[in-house]
N, C-alpha and C positions, 0 to 999 in steps of 0.2 A: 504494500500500500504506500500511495506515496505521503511524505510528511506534512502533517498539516501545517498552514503557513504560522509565524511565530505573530500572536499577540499583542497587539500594541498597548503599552501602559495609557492607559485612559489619564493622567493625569498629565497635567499644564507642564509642559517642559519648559523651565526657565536658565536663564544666563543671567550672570549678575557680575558686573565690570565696573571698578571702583578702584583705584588707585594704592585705596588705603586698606587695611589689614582688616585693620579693627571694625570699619565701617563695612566691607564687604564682607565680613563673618558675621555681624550683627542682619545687616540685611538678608543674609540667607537663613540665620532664625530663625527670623520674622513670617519669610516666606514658607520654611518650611513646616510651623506651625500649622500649616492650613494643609489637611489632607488633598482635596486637589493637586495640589502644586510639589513641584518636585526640582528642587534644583540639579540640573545637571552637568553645568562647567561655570565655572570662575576662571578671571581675566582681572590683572592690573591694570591694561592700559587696551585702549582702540586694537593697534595689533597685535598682542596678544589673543584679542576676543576676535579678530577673524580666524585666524589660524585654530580657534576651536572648534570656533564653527563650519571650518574646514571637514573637523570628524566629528561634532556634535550637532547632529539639528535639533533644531529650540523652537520653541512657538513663542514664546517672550525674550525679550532683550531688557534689562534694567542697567542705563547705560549714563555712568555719571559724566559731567561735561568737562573738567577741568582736572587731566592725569597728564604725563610724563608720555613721551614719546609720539604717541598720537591721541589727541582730544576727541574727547564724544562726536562734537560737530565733524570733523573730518573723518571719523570714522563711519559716520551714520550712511553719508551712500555708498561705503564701500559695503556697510553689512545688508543695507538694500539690494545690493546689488547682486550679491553673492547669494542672500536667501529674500528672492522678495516678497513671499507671504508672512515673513517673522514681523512682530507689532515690536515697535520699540518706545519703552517708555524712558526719558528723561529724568534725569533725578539732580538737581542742583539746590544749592542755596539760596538762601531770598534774598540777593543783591540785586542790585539796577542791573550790572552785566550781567549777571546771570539768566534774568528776566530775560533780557533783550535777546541772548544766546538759545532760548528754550524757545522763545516764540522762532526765530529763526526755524530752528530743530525740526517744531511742527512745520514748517514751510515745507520742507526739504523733505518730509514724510515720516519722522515721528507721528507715533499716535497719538502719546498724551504724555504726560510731564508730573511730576511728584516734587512740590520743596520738602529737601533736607534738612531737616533741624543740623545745628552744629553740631561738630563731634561728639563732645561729651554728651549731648542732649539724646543723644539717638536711642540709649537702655530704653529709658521709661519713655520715648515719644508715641503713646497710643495712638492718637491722630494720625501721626505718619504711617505705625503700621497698618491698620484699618484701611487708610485710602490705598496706599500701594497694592496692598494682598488684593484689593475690590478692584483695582484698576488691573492687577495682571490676571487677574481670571476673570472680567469682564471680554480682554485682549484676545485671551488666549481661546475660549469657548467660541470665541468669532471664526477663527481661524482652527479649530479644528472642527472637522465632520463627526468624531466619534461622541462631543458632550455638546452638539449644536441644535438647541431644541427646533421643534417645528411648531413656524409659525401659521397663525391662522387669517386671513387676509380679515384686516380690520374694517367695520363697517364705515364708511362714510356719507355723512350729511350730504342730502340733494342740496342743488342752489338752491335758496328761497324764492319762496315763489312772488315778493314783492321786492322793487329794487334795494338794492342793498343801501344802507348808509355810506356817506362819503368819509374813511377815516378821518379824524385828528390826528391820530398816534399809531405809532407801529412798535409794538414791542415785541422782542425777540430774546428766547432763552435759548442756551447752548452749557456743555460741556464736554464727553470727551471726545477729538475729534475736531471741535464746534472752531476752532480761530481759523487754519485754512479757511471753510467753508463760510465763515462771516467776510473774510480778503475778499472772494470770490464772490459774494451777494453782493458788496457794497460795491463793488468794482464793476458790478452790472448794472448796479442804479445808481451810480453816477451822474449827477447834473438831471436827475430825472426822477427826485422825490424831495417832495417840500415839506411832509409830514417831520414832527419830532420824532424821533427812537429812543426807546427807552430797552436798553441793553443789561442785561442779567446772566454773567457768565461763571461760571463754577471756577474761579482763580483764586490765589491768595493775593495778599497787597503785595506792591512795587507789579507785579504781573499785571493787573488791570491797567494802571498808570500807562505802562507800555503799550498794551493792546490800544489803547483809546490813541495814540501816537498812529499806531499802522494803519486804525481803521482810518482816522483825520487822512491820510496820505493816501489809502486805498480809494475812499469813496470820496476826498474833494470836498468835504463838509467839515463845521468846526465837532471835536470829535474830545470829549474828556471825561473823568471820575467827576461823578454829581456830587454835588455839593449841598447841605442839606439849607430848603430854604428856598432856592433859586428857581424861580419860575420853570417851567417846559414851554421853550419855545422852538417853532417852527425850522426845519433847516439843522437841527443838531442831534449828535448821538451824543445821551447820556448812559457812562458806564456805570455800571455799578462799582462803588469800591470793595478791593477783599475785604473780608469782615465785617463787612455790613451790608443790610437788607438795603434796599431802595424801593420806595414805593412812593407813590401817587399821594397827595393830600389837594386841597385848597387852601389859599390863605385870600378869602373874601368869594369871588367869581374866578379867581386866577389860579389853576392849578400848578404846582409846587413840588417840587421833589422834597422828600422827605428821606431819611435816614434813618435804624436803627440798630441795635446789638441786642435784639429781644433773641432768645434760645437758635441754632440750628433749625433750619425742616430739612428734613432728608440727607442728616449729615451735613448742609452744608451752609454758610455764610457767606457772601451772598446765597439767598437762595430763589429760586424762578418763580412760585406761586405767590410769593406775598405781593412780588411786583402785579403779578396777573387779576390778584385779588383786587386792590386796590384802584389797578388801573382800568376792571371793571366798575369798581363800583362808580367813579369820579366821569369817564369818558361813553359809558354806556355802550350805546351802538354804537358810537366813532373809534373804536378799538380793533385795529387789526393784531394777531399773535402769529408768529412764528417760531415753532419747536425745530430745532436744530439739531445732529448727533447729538448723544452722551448717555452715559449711564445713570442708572436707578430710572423713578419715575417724576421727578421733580417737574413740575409744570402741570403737570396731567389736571389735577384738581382744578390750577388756577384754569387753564382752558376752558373747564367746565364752569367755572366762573363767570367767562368770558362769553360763550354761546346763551347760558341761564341771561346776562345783560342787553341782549342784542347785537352780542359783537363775532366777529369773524375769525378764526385759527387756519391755518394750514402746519402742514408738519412735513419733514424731509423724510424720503420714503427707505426702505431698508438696504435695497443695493449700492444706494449712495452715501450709507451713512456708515461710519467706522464702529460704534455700536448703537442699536439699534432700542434701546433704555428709553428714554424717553421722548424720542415722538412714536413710538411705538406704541407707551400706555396713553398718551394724549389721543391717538387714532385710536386705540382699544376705549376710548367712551364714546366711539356711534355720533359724535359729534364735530368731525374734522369734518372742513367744506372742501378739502384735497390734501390728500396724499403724494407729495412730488419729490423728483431725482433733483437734485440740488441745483441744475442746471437750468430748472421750467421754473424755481421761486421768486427771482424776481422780474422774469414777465411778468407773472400770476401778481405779485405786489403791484407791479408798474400799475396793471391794468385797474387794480383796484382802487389804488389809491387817485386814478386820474380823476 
């Protein structure tokens, strides 16, 4: 009889590439803590970690930016290129360069990005382990067939049968995945949308700071971290900042960004539904939403929010998106007016917002 073929271990094969001892034995802890996941080669430096993955193939990369011989960024399309269905995620500190460097990163085709607490901090960093383990088996379950559930094609809302409201506002949530594909929206509605935006992205601080730079330079529009207080006006993206919510208020007839550090939802600070809540409750019908890649379900509620008001959601649909979290549960409440490939969104805004 002939042999049957050999068994592929079901769990998340990771790499983990870190310059430093200490922090790369800590981070494979962390990771290996989680029965899914299985680290299977360490790397100090960029070339090191091709050369493993020369004889090791991985489904995830944890690939820090600032090592000795070859840096993350300079190694990132060579391990693209070598394995291009491997998701790699970024791991740096929270400096302005490093910021700058990680947004880069995602350009070039990282998936998504992890801040490093300092050295010493990394024992007890919960946070950090939490998101990292959620971010590489988010990655990695994309990218394997064998733990890749099957999805069920979400329902979505007819047009209304009465014309639609003309927005005030477009707001937009996003995380893993989400900065390309915001480059790439804004860079389509350029010079061709007068509404405000009010932007909600899963980052930490100095990273929003940065993003609100790219988009200003992508889309041609003034582009910054809200500030609490400041009217929403026409013509601008307001980011969210890390660590804090942003949502919609009034101060008289004039709605106002508002700011808060009330608990996490979903894990996270910023987070996408308080914005959705609020910017329902204030804008009503003149609300349009945009759900972007990333993981968990964040947004989902607020959309619901957002249709319950008389306002409008669309969501990026699953072959376009790096994971498929939440516009996926936002389309799983029967209430998306379109499910679209990243590339049909901002006709679909263009047109709405005319």
């Amino acid at each position: 009889m002939p042999e049957a073929a050999p068994v592929r271990d079901p769990r998340i094969r990771v790499m983990v590439v870190d310059d430093s001892a200490i922090v790369r034995g800590l981070i494979v802890q962390t990771l290996e803590r989680d029965p899914a996941l299985s680290v299977v080669a360490r790397a100090a430096n960029g070339e090191a970690a091709l050369a493993e993955l020369a004889r090791t193939p991985v489904d995830v990369v944890v690939l820090d930016i600032e090592m000795p011989v070859m840096d993350g960024l300079i190694a990132l399309p060579l391990i693209l290129q070598r394995q291009p269905d491997v998701k790699v995620v970024m791991a740096s500190t929270l400096t302005r360069r490093n910021a700058r460097i990680s947004l880069q990163a995602l350009q070039a085709g990282a998936a998504d990005y992890v801040p490093k607490p300092e050295t010493g901090g990394l024992v007890g960093a919960e946070d950090f382990a939490r998101e990292l383990t959620a971010k590489v088996k988010a990655l990695g379950r994309r990218g394997s067939p064998v733990s890749a559930p099957t999805v069920v094609a979400p329902a979505v809302r007819l047009a209304p049968l009465s014309p639609p409201v003309r927005p005030q506002v477009v707001a937009i949530g996003g995380s893993t995945g989400a900065p390309p594909a915001l480059m790439s929206l804004f860079a389509d509605l350029k010079g061709e949308l007068e509404q405000a935006v009010l932007l909600t992205q899963h980052m930490p601080p100095t990273f929003t700071a940065m993003l609100a730079e790219q988009l200003e330079r992508a889309g041609g529009r003034p582009a910054a971290e809200a500030r609490d207080g400041e009217p929403v006006l026409p013509g601008r993206i307001y980011v969210a900042p890390g660590g804090w919510h942003m949502t919609v208020g009034r101060s008289g007839q004039v709605p106002v960004i508002r700011l808060n550090q009330e608990p996490p939802e979903h894990f996270c600070r910023p987070s996408v539904d308080p914005m959705l809540r609020s910017a329902a409750a204030v804008y009503g019908p003149g609300l349009l939403a945009v759900i972007l890649t990333g993981m968990g379900s964040d947004g989902a509620e607020g959309c619901r929010a957002v249709a319950e008001a008389g306002g409008r959601f669309v969501v990026q649909d699953e072959a376009t998106s790096v994971v498929w979290g939440m516009p996926g549960a936002a389309a799983k409440t029967g209430l998306a007016e379109a499910v679209l490939p990243l590339n049909r969104i901002a006709p679909w805004v263009r047109r709405a917002c005319a």
